[in-house]
C-alpha positions in Angstrom: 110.4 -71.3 -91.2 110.3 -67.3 -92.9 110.0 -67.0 -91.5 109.0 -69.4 -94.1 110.6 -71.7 -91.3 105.8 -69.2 -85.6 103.4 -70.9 -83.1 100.6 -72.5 -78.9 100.9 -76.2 -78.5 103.3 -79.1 -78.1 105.6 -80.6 -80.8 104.1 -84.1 -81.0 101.3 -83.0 -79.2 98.5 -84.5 -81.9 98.9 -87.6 -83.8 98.0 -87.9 -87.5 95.0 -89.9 -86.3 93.7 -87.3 -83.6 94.0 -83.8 -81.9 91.0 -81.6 -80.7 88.9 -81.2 -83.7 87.3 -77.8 -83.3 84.2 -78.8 -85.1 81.7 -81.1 -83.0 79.9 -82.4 -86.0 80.3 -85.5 -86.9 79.7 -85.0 -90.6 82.2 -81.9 -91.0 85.0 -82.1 -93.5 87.9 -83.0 -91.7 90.8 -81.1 -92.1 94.6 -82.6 -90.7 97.7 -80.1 -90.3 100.7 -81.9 -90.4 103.1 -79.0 -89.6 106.9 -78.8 -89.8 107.5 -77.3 -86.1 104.7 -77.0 -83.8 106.5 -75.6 -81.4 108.0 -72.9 -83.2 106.6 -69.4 -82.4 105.3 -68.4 -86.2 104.5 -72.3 -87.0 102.1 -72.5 -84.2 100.6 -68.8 -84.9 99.6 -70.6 -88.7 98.0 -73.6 -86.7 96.0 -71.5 -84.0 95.1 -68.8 -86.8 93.9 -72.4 -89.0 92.1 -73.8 -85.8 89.9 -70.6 -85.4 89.2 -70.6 -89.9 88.4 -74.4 -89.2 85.7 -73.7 -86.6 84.7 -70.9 -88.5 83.8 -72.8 -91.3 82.1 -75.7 -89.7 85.1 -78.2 -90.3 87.2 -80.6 -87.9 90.5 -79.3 -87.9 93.8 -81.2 -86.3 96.8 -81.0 -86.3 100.3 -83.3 -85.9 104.1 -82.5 -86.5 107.3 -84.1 -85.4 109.1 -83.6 -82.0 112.1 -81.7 -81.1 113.1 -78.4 -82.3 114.5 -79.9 -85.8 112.1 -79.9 -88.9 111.8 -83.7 -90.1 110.5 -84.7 -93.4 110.4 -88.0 -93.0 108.2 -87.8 -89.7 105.9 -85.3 -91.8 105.5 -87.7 -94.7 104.6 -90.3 -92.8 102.0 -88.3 -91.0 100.6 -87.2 -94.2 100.5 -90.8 -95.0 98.6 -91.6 -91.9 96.3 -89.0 -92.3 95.2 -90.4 -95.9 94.6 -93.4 -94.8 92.7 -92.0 -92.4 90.4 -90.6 -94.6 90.9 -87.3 -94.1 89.1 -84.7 -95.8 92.0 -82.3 -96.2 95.8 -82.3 -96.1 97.6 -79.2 -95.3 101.4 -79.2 -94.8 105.1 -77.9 -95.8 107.2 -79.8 -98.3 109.8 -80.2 -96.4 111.5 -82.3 -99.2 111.2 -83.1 -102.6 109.8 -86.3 -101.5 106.2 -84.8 -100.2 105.1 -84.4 -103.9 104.6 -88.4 -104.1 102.8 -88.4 -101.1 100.8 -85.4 -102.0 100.1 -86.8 -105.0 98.8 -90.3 -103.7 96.4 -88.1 -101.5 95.0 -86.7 -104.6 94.5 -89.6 -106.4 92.2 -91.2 -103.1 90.4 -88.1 -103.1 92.1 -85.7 -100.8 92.6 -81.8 -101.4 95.7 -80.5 -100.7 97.1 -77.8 -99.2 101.2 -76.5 -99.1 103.0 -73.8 -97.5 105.8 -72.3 -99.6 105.5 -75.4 -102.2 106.4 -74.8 -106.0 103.0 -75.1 -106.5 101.3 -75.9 -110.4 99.8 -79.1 -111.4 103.1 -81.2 -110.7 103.3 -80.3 -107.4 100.8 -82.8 -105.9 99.1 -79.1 -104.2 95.5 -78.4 -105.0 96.5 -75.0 -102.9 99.5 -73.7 -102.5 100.5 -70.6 -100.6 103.4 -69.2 -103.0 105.5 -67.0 -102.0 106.9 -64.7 -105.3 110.8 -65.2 -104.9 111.8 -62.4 -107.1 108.7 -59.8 -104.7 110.5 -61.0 -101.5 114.6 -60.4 -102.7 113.6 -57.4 -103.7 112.0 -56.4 -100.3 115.1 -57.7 -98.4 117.2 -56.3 -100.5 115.9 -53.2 -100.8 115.5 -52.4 -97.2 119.7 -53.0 -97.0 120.1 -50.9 -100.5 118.2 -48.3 -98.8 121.0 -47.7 -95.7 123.4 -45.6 -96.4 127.3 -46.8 -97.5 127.9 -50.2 -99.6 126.9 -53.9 -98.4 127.6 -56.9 -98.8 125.7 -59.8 -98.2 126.1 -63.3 -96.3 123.2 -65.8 -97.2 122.1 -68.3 -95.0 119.5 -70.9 -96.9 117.4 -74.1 -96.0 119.5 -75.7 -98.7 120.6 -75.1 -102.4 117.8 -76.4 -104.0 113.7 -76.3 -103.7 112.6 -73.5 -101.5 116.2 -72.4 -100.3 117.4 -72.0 -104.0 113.7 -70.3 -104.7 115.4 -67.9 -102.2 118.9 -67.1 -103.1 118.0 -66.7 -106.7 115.2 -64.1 -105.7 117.9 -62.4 -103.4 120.8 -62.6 -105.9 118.3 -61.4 -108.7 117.6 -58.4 -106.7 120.9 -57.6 -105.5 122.3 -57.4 -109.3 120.3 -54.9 -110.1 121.0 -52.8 -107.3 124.5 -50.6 -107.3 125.6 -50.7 -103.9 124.9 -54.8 -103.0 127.0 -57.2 -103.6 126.7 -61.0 -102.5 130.0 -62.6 -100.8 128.6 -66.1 -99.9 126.0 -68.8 -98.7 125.6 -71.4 -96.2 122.8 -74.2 -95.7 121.6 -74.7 -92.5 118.5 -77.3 -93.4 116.6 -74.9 -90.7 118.2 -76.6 -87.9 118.9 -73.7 -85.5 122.1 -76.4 -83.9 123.7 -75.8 -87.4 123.4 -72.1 -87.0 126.3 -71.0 -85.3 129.2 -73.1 -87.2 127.9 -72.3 -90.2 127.9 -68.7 -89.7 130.7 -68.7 -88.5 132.3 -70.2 -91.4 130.3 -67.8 -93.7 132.5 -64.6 -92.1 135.6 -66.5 -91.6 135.9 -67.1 -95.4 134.1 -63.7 -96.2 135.4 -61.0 -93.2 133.9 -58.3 -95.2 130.6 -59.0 -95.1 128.0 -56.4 -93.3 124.6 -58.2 -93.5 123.9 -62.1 -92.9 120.3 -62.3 -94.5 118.1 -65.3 -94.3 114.0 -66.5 -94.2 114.6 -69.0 -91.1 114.6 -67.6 -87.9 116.1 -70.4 -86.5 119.6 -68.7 -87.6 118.9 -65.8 -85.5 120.7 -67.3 -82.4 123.1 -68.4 -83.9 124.0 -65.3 -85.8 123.7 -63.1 -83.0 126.6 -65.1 -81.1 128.5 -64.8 -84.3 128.3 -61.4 -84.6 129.1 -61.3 -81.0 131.7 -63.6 -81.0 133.9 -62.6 -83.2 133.2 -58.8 -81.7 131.6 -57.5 -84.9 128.7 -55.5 -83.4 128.2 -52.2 -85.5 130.2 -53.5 -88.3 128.4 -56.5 -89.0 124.1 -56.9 -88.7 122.0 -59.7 -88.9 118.8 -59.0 -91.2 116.5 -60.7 -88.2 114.1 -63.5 -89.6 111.1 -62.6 -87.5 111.0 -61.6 -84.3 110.7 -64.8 -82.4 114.1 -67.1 -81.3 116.2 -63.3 -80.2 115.1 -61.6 -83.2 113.0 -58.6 -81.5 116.2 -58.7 -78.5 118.5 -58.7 -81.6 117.0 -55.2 -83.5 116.6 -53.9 -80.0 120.3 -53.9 -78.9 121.3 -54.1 -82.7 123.4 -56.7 -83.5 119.8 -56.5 -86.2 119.2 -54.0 -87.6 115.8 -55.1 -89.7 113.9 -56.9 -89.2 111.9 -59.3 -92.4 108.1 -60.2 -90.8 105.1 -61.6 -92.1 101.3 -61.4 -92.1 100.9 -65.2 -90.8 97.8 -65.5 -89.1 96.3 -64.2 -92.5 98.0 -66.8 -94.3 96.8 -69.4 -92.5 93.3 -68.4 -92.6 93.4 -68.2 -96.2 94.8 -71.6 -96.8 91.6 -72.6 -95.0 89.4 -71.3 -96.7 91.6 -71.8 -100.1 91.3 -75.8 -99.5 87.5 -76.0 -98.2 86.4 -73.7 -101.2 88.5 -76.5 -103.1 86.7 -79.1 -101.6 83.2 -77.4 -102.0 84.2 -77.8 -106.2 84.9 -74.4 -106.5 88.7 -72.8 -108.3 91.9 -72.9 -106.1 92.3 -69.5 -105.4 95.8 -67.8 -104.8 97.3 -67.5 -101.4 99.7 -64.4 -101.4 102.8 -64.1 -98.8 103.0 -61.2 -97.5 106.1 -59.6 -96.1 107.5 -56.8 -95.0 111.1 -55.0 -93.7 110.6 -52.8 -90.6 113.5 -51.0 -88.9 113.5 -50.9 -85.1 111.1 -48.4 -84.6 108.3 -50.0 -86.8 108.4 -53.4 -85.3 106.4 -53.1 -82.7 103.2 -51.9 -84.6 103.4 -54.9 -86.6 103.8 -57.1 -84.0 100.3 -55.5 -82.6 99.0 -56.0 -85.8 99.5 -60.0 -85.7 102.6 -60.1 -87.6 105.6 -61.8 -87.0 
């Protein structure tokens, strides 16, 4: 998802019950990744980086998510489901939905630690860890890379939704972008990460708002669709797409630029500090904070960043 929407592996290729552990002890904690796209590029990065912390460690790390190329929550919650009654040591996921923090919380209460990606986090949250990311940090990176370009801009938004993580996002955006003197905010569209609801809702985004010069999002399943937008509608050089990551077109995008930055993130660092965030947890030591880190790179920087495991 950033890009908080990647990752080797099979969508549905693990059940909640099984997968490869990468520990062959039979006593090891036991650690189940129920992930929100396995086959998306960033997604899977997080699992193979949390594989190798597993092993590391000494614990039996799997790993299950739904099929297709759509995230769904209800799949996820039912895996996280399966996994507890399963017996599992340790639940990492997304919260797809405002749903997970009942399920979370039921893991807790049988003894589970728990682990979420891009949750809200604190007590309420049903998380024991939580990998946060600071809203208010990350608008101001995305919008200061555009502030920084010469000329005035104005901004399309294209969220998960209007409320939980996506609304965590605009407000961090539309904080930073009134405090700026050259950024202004035209509209926002939802796409619920589905990269088929791209394209239309894109669309609709500069047909009601012609004047807009950036689409910015953190899913880079809008990146196709906002390429052929931009394309479409014969808007190259007047319109860019701030790329989410350079999986899905994004690296093609900043390369012929129809992008022209590019919003990536340390992942396989992430992942291995959820790891070992959740197995400290479980060894009755303090949950420890799990920064996102992110940067904005222009064409020219992308490529060391992509050498240096980011994405």
């Amino acid at each position: 998802m950033l890009v908080f929407a990647g990752l080797a592996g099979c969508a549905g290729q693990d059940s909640a019950t099984g997968g490869s552990p990468s520990s062959g002890n039979p006593k090891a904690m036991t650690i189940q990744f129920v992930n929100p796209l396995p086959s998306y590029p960033a997604w899977r990065q997080i699992g193979d980086c949390m594989k190798d912390e597993a092993k590391k460690r000494g614990a039996d790390f799997t790993e299950s998510g739904p099929t297709g190329q759509a995230l769904d929550a209800s799949a996820m919650i039912q895996q996280v489901q399966q996994a507890t009654a399963n017996k599992k040591d340790v639940i990492i996921t997304f919260p797809a939905s405002e749903g997970f923090t009942q399920v979370l919380k039921q893991a807790q209460a049988a003894g589970v630690v728990t682990g979420t990606f891009y949750g809200p986090g604190g007590k309420d949250s049903g998380a024991d860890v939580n990998a946060g990311p600071d809203w208010g940090e990350i608008g101001e990176t995305l919008v200061g890379a555009v502030a920084a370009l010469p000329g005035q801009h104005v901004l399309g938004l294209v969220a998960q939704g209007n409320t939980g993580l996506g609304k965590s996002w605009l407000d961090g955006v539309k904080g930073a972008a009134a405090k700026t003197g050259n950024v202004s905010i035209a509209g926002e569209v939802y796409t619920a990460d589905d990269a088929a609801k791209a394209l239309p809702q894109v669309n609709a985004l500069l047909t009601a708002h012609p004047d807009i010069t950036e689409i910015v999002t953190h899913m880079g399943t809008v990146t196709p669709g906002a390429v052929s937008a931009i394309k479409s509608r014969k808007l190259q050089g007047k319109t860019f797409l701030l790329a989410g990551g350079h999986d899905n077109g994004g690296l093609e995008a900043v390369k012929e630029g129809t992008a022209n930055l590019m919003l990536m993130q340390d992942v396989c660092t992430l992942g291995r500090q959820m790891v070992d965030g959740v197995v400290d947890v479980h060894d009755g030591k303090p949950a420890p904070e799990v920064p996102v880190h992110v940067k904005v790179v222009g064409k020219d920087e992308v490529q060391a960043y992509l050498d240096k495991g980011w994405v």
